[in-house]
N, C-alpha and C positions, 0 to 999 in steps of 0.2 A: 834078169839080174845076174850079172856076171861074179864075176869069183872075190874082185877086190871090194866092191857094192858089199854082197854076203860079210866080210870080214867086219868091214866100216857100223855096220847095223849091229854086230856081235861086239865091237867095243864100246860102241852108244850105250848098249844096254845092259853091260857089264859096271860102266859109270854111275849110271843111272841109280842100280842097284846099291853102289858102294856109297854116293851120296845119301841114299836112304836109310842104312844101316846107320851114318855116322851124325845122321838129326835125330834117328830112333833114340842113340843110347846118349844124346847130350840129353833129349828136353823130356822124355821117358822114363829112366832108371836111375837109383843114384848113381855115385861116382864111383868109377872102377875100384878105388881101393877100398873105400867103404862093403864093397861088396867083396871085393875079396879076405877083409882079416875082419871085420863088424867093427871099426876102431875109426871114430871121428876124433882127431886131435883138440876139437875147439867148437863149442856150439853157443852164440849170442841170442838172446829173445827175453824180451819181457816176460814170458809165459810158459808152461812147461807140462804138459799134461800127461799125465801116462794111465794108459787105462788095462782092464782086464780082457778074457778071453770073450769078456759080451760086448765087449764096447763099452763100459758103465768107467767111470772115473774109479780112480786107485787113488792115485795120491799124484799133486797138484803143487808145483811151484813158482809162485808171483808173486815180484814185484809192483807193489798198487800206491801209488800215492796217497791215501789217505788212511789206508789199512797200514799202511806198512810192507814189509818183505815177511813171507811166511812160507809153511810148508805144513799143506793140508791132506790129513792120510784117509779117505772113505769107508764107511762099511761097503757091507752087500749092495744095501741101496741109498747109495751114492749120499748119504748125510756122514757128516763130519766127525769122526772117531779120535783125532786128535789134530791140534791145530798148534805149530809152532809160529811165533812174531816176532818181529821187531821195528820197532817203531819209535818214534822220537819220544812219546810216550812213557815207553817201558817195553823189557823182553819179557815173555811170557808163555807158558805153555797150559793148552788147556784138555783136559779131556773129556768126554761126552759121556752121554748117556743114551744107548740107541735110543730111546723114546722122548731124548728133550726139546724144547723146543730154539728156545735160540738159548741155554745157562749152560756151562761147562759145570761138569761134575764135580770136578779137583780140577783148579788152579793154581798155577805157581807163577807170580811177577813181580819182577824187580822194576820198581820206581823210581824215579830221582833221588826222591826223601825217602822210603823204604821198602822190604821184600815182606810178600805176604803170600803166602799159602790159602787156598779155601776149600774147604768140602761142603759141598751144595748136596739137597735135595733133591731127589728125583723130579720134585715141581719148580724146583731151581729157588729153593729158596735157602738162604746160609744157616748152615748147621755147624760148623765147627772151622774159627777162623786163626791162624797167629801170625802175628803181624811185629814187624821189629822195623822201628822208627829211629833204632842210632839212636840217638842224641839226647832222645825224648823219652819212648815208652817204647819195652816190648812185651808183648802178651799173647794169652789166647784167650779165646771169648767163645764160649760154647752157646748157643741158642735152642731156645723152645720149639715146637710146632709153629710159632705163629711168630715170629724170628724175635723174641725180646731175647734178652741178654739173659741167661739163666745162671751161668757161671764163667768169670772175670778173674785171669791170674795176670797181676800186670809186674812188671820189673824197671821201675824208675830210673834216674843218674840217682845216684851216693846220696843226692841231698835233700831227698825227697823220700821215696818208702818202697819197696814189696811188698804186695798188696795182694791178698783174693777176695773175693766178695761173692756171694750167692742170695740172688734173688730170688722171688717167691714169682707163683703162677700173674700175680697183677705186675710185675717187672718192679716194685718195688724190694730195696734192700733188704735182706732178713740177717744176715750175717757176715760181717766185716772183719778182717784182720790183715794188721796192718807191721809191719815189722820198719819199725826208724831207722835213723842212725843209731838214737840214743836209746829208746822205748820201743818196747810192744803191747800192742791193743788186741783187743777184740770186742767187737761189739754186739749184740744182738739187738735187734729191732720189732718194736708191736708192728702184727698186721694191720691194725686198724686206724693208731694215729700217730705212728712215728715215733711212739714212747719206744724208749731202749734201756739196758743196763750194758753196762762196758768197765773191764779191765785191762788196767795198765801199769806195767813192770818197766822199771829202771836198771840202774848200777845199783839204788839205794833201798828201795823199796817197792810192792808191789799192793796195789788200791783198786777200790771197787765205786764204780761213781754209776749215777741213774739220771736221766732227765728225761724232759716230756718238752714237746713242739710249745712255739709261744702261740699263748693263745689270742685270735684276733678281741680286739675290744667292740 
């Protein structure tokens, strides 16, 4: 092998080399500048995962057609600690309870027709709800153990009344008060068959009236 042979084989595989470095860092590494300042100008995807130093999901942003667009934050072990939406639906945010099963703890979502708050039970059942309908009613509605409606503050339009009412352990009415345009009431109710006494105050005067359920024939 003479001297210019030698040379020919040392540029061969000089090339050789240099093509191999420059498919290493296209289909291998990210993109130089990414690697030099950490700064991607622009990232598209349906999906968006970011997890912790085990692998286990952190918090999660999709796009889903039927869910909606959200952005889901994890505990330790990867169930759902807070969960932001939007959806054709309603926007909403919901927060968990490490040990629930599919019920948000405290929610908050605005509806078409209206915005309602919840605090749920650890078993996911409603415990203390208010709800404001605009147009209609807004209230809040506290609940029993066994979700009846235990206590009822509602706030009508002008032409109708402010209202609370408290029910008894069988979710029947016990006590009513009602505040008009013109009058206020109050009424008190039998537990056993609907008999009540009730007073009511005017501009002119204020009376005591009683009645009992009709009875069937």
């Amino acid at each position: 092998m003479n001297h210019k042979q030698k040379l020919g084989y040392m540029a061969l595989g000089a090339l050789i080399m240099l093509i191999g470095m420059g498919v290493g860092s296209t289909f291998f590494t990210p993109p130089i500048e990414a690697q030099s300042n950490g700064l991607f100008n622009e990232i598209t995807c349906r999906k968006l995962t970011v997890v912790d130093k085990n692998g286990k999901r952190a918090i999660e942003l999709d796009s889903n057609d039927k869910l909606g667009n959200g952005i889901s934050i994890y505990d330790q072990n990867e169930k759902t600690a807070i969960w932001l939406k939007s959806a054709d639906y309603g926007n909403g945010i919901s927060i968990y309870n490490p040990n629930r099963i599919s019920f948000g703890m405290i929610e908050l979502n605005s509806f078409g027709t209206h915005n309602v708050i919840s605090i749920n039970r650890p078993n996911g059942k409603e415990a203390i709800k208010l709800d404001s309908s605009g147009f209609r009613r807004n209230g809040i509605s506290i609940y029993d153990q066994n979700e009846k409606t235990a206590i009822a503050l509602s706030s009508y339009n002008a032409a109708v009344a402010n209202s609370m009412e408290i029910y008894d352990e069988n979710g029947k009415v016990a006590f009513e008060f009602n505040a008009y345009t013109h009058t206020n009431e109050l009424s008190v109710h039998n537990k056993s068959d609907g008999a009540g006494i009730g007073f009511y105050a005017d501009y002119n005067e204020a009376k005591q009236t009683t009645w009992r359920p009709k009875q069937e024939e």
